[in-house]
C-alpha positions as CSV (number, residue, x, y, z in Angstrom):
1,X,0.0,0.0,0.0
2,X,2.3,2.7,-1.2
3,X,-0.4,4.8,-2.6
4,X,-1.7,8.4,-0.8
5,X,-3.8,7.6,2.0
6,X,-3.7,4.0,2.6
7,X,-5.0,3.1,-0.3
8,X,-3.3,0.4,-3.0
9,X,-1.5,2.1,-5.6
10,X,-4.0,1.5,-8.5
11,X,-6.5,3.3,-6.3
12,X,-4.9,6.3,-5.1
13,X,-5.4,9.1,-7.7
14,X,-9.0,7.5,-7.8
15,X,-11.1,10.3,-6.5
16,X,-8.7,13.1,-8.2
17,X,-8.8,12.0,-11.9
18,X,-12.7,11.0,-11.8
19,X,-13.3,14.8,-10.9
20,X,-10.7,16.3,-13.4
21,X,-12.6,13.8,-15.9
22,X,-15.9,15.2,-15.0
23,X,-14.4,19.1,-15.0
24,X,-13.1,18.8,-18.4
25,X,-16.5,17.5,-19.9
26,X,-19.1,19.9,-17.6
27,X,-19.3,22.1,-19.9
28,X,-18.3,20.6,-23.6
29,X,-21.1,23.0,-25.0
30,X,-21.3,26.9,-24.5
31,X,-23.4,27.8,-21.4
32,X,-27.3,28.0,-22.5
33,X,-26.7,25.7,-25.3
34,X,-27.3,21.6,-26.3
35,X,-24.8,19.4,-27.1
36,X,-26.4,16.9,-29.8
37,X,-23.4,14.5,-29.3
38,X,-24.6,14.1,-26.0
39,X,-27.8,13.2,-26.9
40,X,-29.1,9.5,-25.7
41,X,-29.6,7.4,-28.9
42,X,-33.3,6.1,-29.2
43,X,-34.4,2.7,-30.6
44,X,-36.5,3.3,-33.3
45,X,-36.7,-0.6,-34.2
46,X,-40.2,-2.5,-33.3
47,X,-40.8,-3.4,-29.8
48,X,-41.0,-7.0,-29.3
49,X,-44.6,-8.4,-28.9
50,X,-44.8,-10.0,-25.9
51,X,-48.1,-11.4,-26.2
52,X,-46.6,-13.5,-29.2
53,X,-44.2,-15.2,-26.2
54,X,-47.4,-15.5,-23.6
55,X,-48.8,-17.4,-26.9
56,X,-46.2,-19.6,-27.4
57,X,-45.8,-20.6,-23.6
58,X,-50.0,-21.5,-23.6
59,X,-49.0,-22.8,-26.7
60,X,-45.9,-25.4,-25.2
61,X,-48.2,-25.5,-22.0
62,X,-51.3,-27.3,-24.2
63,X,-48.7,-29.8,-26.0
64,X,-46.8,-30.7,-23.4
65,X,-50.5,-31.8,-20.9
66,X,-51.7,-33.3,-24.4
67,X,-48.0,-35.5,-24.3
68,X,-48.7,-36.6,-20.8
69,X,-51.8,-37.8,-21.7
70,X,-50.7,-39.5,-25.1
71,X,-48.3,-41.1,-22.7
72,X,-50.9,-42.1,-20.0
73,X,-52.8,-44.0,-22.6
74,X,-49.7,-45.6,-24.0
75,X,-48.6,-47.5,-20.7
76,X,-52.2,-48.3,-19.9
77,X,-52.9,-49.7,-23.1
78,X,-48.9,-51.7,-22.6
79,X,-50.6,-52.6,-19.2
80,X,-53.9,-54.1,-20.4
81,X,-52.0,-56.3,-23.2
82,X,-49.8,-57.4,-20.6
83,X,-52.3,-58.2,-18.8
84,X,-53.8,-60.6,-21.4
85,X,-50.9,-62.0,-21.7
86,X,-50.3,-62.7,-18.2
87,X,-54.1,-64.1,-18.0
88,X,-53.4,-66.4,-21.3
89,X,-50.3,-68.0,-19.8
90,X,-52.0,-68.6,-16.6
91,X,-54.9,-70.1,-18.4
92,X,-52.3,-72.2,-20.2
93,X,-50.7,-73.1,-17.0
94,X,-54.3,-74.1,-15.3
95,X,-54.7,-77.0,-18.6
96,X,-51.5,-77.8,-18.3
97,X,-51.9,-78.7,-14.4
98,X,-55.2,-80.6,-15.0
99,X,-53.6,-82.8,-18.0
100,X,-50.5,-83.1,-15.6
101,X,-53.2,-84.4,-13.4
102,X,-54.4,-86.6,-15.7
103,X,-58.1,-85.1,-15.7
């Protein structure tokens, strides 16, 4: 810390050159005039419609519970053919115990 007042060095003129920065540009136009360059810039572009992205989400919202229940009615529709299945193979199962039986 080498710097005036206890501050690091890369600090110490801090303060000073911020307010002869802000002297030298306080008055870059004559008194009672406007300084054009100074002027904020304006976007003359279209604003973005917002109720095009409120659209979309409802949009994404509807698909997406529409998906779920594509996919509900998939796995019960796996489930009931399993279930045949299982039911077929037990019916097999039953015959083949009563001709193991000799019935």
């Amino acid at each position: 810390m080498l710097g005036g007042g206890g501050w690091p060095i890369q600090y110490s003129n801090l303060g000073n050159d911020a307010l002869r920065a802000s002297a030298s540009h306080r008055y870059a136009a004559a008194p009672g005039s406007y300084d054009l360059s100074a002027s904020p810039s304006y976007d003359p572009s279209t604003p973005t419609d917002n109720g095009a992205a409120a659209s979309q989400a409802a949009s994404d919202a509807d698909n997406q519970a529409i998906q779920e229940m594509n996919d509900t009615n998939a796995m019960n529709a796996s489930m009931a053919a399993a279930e045949e299945q299982n039911d077929a193979a037990n019916a097999a199962a039953s015959l083949q115990t009563e001709i193991n039986a000799g019935m």
